[in-house]
C-alpha positions, 0 to 999 in steps of 0.5 A: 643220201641221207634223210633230211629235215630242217625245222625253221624256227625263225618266226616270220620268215617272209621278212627274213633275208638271211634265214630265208636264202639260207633255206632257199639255197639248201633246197635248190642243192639238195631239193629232196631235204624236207623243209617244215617253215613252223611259222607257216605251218603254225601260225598259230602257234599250235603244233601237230605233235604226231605229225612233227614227231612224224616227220622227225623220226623218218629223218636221219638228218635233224637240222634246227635252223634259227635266228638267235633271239635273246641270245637263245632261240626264238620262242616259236622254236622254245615252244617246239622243242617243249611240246613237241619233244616229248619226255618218254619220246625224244628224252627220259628212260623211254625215250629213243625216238631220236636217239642215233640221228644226227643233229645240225644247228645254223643260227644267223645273228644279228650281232656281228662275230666279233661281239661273241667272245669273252671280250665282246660286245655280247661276253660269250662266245655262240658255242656258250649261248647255244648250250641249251640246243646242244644239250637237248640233242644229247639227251635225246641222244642224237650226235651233235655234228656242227653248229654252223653260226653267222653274224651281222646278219640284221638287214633292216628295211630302209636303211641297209643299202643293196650293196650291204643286202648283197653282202648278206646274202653271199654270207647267208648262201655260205652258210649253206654251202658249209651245211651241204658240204656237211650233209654230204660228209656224213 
């Protein structure tokens, strides 16, 4: 088995349902994959670059999982990629640290699937909004392998019902099976 890090850039992951069964399920299939939670690990938003650059290079597996704000990543994970990828490390004419790894994305979005299209609600499909990540893996020189995406993934305490709760989370363990399926593929 390949080695595994999943970077969660989801901002508070206590009170995410969908992000944090996504996790859950992925460790309790394949326990060995590295998890770093950065809204734990860094509350305060003040990353240990070394130790992140670290935990990257011993990977083979690079995973980046999030949910889409904005139609783009959250900052906590905006500010990850700007501290800790580092021109002359990750990206730049010296830069290969990354260079030959392989790269996931797995966002969860509010909006339903149906709004990412060019008639949709949103105007843009999921593949158009997450360019910015698509990008960044290719100039660090990584091989892009898959953006897993799901939508309709808002659970809002007090009005979303244990039958829609239930329903997430099925769609939520989904989209980690597909990305173990994935792991084990490659």
């Amino acid at each position: 088995m390949k080695n595994v890090v999943i970077i969660c850039g989801h901002p508070d992951l206590k009170n995410s349902l969908a992000n944090k069964t996504i996790l859950e399920k992925i460790s309790a299939q394949l326990p060995q994959v590295e998890i770093r939670k950065l809204c734990e690990l860094y509350p305060d938003y003040q990353f240990d670059i070394k130790a992140e650059q670290a935990a990257l290079e011993k990977a083979d597996i690079i995973i980046f999982q999030y949910l889409m704000n904005w139609y783009g990543v959250p900052g906590l994970l905006k500010l990850y990629i700007d501290k800790v990828m580092e021109h002359g490390w990750a990206y730049g004419s010296q830069g290969t640290a990354l260079a030959g790894k392989l790269f996931i994305a797995s966002i969860t979005t509010g909006v339903p699937e149906a709004g990412f299209s060019a008639e949709g609600f949103v105007g843009r499909t999921v593949e158009e909004l997450t360019f910015p990540v698509a990008k960044f893996a290719e100039m660090a020189k990584m091989d892009c392998k898959k953006i897993f995406s799901i939508g309709g993934m808002m659970c809002i305490p007090g009005v979303t019902t244990d039958e829609q709760k239930a329903a997430l989370v099925a769609k939520a363990e989904k989209q980690a099976d597909n990305i173990v399926e994935c792991i084990k593929a490659l």
